[in-house]
Residue, then its C-alpha position, 0 to 999 in steps of 0.5 A: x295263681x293255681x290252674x283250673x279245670x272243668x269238671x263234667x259229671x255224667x250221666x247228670x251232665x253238669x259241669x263246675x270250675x275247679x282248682x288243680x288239685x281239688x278232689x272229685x268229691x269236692x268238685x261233686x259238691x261244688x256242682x251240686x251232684x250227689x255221689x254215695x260217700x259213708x265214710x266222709x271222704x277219709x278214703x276207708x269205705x270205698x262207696x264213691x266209685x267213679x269212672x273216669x271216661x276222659x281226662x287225668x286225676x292223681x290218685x292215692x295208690x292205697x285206693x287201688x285195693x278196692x278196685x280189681x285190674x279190669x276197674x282201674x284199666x276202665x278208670x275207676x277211681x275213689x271221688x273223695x282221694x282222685x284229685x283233679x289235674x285236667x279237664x275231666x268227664x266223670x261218669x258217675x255208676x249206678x250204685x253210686x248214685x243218689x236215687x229217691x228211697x220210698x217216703x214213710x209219710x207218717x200216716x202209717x200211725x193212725x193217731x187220735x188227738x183232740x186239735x188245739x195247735x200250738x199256733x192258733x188264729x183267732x177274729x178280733x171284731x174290737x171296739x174302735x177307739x174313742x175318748x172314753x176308752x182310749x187304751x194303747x192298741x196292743x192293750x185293745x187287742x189283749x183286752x179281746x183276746x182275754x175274752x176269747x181265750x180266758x188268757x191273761x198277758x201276752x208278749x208280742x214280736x216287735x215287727x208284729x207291734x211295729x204292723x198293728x197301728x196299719x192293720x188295725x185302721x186299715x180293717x177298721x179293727x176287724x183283724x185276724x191275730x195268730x198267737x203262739x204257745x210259748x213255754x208257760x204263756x203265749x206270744x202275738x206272732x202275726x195280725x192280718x186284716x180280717x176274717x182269715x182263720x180258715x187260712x191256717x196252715x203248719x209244716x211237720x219235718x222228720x229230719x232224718x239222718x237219710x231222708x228228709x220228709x215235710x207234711x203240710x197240714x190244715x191245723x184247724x183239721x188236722x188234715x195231711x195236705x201233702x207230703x214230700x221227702x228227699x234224701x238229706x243232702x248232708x250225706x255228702x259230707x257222710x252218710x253217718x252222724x260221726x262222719x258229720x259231726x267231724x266235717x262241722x268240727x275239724x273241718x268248720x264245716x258247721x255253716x255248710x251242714x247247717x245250710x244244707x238241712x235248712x236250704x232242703x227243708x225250703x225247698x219241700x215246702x215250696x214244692x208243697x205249697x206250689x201244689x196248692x197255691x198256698x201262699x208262704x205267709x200262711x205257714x205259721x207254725x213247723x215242729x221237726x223231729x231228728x236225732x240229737x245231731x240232726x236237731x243240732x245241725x238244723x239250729x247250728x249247735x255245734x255238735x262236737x262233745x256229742x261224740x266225745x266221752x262223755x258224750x255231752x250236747x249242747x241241749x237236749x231241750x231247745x229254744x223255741x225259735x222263729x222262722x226268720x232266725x234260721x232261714x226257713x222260709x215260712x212266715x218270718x214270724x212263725x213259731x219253731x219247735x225242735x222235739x227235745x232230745x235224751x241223750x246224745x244218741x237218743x234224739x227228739x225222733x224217737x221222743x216223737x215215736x214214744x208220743x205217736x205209739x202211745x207208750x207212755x200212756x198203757x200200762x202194757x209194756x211196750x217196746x220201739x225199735x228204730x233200726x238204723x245206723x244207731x239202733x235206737x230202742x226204748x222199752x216202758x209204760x205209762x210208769x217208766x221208760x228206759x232206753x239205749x242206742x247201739x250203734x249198729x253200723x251202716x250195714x242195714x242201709x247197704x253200707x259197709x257191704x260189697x254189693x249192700x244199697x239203700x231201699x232204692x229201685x233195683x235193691x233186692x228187697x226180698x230173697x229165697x234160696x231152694x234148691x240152688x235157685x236164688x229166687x229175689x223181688x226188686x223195689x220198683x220189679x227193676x234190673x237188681x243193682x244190690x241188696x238193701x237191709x231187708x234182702x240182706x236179712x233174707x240172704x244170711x236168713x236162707x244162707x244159713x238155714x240151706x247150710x251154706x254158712x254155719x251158725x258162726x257166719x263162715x262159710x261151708x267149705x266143702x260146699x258144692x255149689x257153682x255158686x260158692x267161690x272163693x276170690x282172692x282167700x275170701x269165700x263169696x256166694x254169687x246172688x244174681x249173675x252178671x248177665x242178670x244185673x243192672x250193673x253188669x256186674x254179679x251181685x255176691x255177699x262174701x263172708x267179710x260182708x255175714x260177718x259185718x252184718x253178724x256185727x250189726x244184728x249183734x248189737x241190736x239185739x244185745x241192746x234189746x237185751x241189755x235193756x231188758x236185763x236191766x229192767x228186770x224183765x224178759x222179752x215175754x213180758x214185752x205186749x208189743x214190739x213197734x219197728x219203726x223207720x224205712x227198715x221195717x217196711x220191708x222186713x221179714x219178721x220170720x228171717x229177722x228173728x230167724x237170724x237173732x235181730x229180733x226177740x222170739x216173741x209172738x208174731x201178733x205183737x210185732x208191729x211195723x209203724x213207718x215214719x213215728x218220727x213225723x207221726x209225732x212231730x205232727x201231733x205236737x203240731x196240732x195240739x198243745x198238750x201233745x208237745x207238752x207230752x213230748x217234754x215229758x216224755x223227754x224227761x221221764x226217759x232214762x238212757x243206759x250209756x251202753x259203752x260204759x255198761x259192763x254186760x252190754x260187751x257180753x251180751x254183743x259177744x253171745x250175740x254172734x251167732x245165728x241166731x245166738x249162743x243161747x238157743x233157749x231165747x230163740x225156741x221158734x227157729x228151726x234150721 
């Protein structure tokens, strides 16, 4: 029988029983504590760092290259390799911690629509039987419904048919029925004894690759009773939809991720309804929206060919569900609706963003941008779209950089250089802990335009500035000193770091490119370029487009719209005609596969550069 040992993790101060021989990483999850992990504890990103204070682990020997003599005589370790062989104390390090990122509400979008939600209550006053007319009681319900809504034939749930003899005597056939839209037709979902059409409440769900964020709304108004988000829990299994879809197919960890999501969602919607003393019965509706993994994870699809050429789903339109069939824990008959996705990459989150920018209904040609780990761009009108994801790697959200965060307290958020003075801004004016993906734009932005780095990213060596060293052959510049830190520790960008984020700006902007060459346009010919998600509502547009991640267009038509995500997923909520919209949206899209594209590698190529090598499509920027 294999020995076991407690685990306590500081500063949360929780504890759990574990096996010999189990990770760090794994008794985190065990225990329910989050510790940062991009790469899905395959040991290759080097984000879960922790600090052994007491106890012994085993630890892979390769893992020790990302550690300096001082770290590992301190007892640092990586959580996913150090394996568990003692009783242990953990202290988990600021960076590595999870801490809450600003929520984008989706308010940011002020979208108009008429109001007819998707699941409507509706008052029956209905004749009480009689020997004359003594027709079935579903068939007294149709018969009143047919006259309020002009609908003829219904479905009804089982449960609902098994409740209505009750319901029906006990209100002396006064009772209030909720019907569902259902594809073509309508479905009776719910029957209460009497007048509660007031009480009539839906939840829309951005359920993010990051964070995510539930509104609770009146659907009779359209009015935004709350909002909450969280980070997503499934970032323990990796911060990126890849390291997912590998933990839910070689690793069965399908039931796990898929729990997850759905254990997260429960858990916002009581804190929601907790607010306002609304009972769970009275949520009769929820419209998510998610990339293609995400949707698949919330229904439990595994997810597998989605990362495999050629890159297939398991559904890109999915089937209206009900509340009790996964767990959420709404009304157990309450309608589900999962926004259709395009393709593998180009999920139901940016159909919701087309929906809520209005693109597919100007003529003038539009451009939304989600910049993100996959760069996911569409460009088009009320005749055509056309979109692409590029994977841009984690570097906009801290990953896959030395000192890189999330948008949360104490990243650098905004940077200027003048003079050898490194003047920054923090979210929340906190001690700095890092740089998130805007302070990481401003910093190669003012790096290459005082000509610290050159137009191809490396470093001036001649430079003379006691900030500039170079520390085991490669060339850093230090930020913010040690003294100054949270951590501590100085906060540097090295030149391994420009590069990975050269590579990252590169493949935006060559998507943005690929598309537009495609299509047969130029970017003067864009009228507005929306950014949406948590990126852009720090963003600098001037140092974007400075550093080549955004086209030089006019800066009016640049406009950031927040969480489009949750925008859209609420006005399919609150109106049947935009959720129709959404299907059509979904079909009217067609996606280029930018890997199987040929001029998409020389677009990637020429991008790498600052701000190109082709100086004639950045005719603003000026060093």
């Amino acid at each position: 029988m294999a020995k076991k040992y407690i685990v306590t993790f500081m500063p949360v101060n929780r504890s759990t029983v574990v096996e010999e021989g189990t990770t760090i990483l794994e008794a985190a999850r065990k225990a329910d504590v989050f510790i940062k992990n991009l790469c899905g504890g395959q040991g290759v990103c080097g984000q879960c760092r922790v600090q052994i204070s007491s106890g012994r682990v085993e630890v892979d020997e390769k893992t020790k290259a990302f550690f300096s003599k001082e770290e590992l005589e301190k007892g640092y370790v990586l959580a996913c390799q150090a394996k568990v062989y003692d009783n242990i104390e953990v202290i988990i390090p600021p960076e590595t911690r999870l801490e809450e990122a600003r929520i984008l509400t989706g308010e940011e979008i002020s979208a108009r629509i008429e109001i007819n939600p998707i699941v409507k209550k509706i008052f029956l006053e209905m004749p009480e039987p009689t020997s004359e007319d003594n027709i079935s009681d579903i068939e007294r319900v149709e018969r009143e419904l047919r006259k309020k809504t002009g609908w003829h034939g219904y479905d009804i749930s089982l449960e609902c048919l098994r409740n209505m003899p009750k319901v029906l005597r006990e209100s002396n056939f006064k009772a209030t029925v909720s019907i569902g839209k259902h594809r073509t037709g309508y479905k009776i979902l719910n029957i209460e004894p009497k007048d509660t059409t007031k009480i009539h409440y839906g939840i829309a769900v951005d359920i993010g690759t990051t964070t995510i964020v539930a509104q609770l709304v009146e659907m009779n108004t359209g009015r935004i009773m709350g909002v909450v988000g969280s980070p997503n829990p499934q970032a323990s299994y990796g911060e990126d939809v890849i390291s997912r879809i590998i933990y839910a197919c070689d690793k069965d960890g399908l039931g796990e991720l898929h729990s997850l999501v759905v254990k997260s969602i429960n858990q916002l919607i009581e804190e929601l309804i907790s607010e306002k003393g609304i009972s769970k019965n009275d949520i009769i509706a929820l419209v998510a929206a998610g990339n293609t993994t995400m949707s698949h994870l919330f229904l439990g699809l595994m997810p597998c060919s989605i990362r495999l050429d050629p890159y297939v789903p398991v559904a890109d339109i999915y089937p209206q569900i009900h509340a009790k069939d996964i767990g959420i824990e709404i009304n157990p008959e309450a309608v589900i609706e999962v926004l259709p996705s395009v393709a593998s990459y180009v999920g139901g989150d940016i159909v919701a963003g087309v929906l809520a920018c209005g693109i597919s209904e100007r003529p003038q040609i539009t451009c939304l941008i989600d910049i993100g780990t996959n760069g996911e761009i569409v460009i088009g009108n009320n005749e055509w779209l056309v979109c692409c994801s590029a994977s841009a790697g984690p570097a906009f959200e801290g990953g896959g950089t030395r000192c890189g965060m999330r948008a949360t307290k104490g990243a650098i958020n905004e940077l200027q250089i003048s003079e050898g003075k490194v003047i920054y801004k923090t979210i929340g004016k906190a001690k700095p802990r890092g740089l998130c993906g805007s302070g990481l734009i401003d910093c190669i932005y003012e790096l290459v335009k005082n000509k610290i780095i050159r137009p191809d990213g490396k470093f001036n060596r001649d430079l003379k500035d006691e900030r500039f060293s170079i520390v085991e052959d490669i060339p850093q510049y230090m930020l913010v000193p040690a003294e100054e830190s949270e951590t501590k520790e100085p906060i540097v960008i090295t030149e391994t770091d420009i590069d990975n984020l050269m590579k990252s700006k590169g493949a935006v902007f060559a998507a943005m490119k690929s598309l537009v060459d495609y299509i047969g346009i130029s970017f003067d010919q864009i009228e507005k370029l929306y950014v949406a998600g948590g990126f852009g509502n720090y963003l600098n547009i001037e140092k974007a487009i400075g550093i080549g991640l955004l086209p030089d267009i006019p800066r009016d038509r640049i406009e950031f719209v927040g969480n489009s995500s949750l925008t859209g997923a609420r006005l399919c909520l609150l109106s049947e005609k935009a959720l129709e919209k959404a299907f059509i949206i979904s079909r009217a899209m067609t996606n280029i596969e930018l890997s199987v594209y040929p001029p998409f590698m020389d677009e990637f190529v020429a991008a790498l550069f600052l701000p190109h090598t082709n100086r004639d499509l950045f005719p603003s920027v000026k060093y």
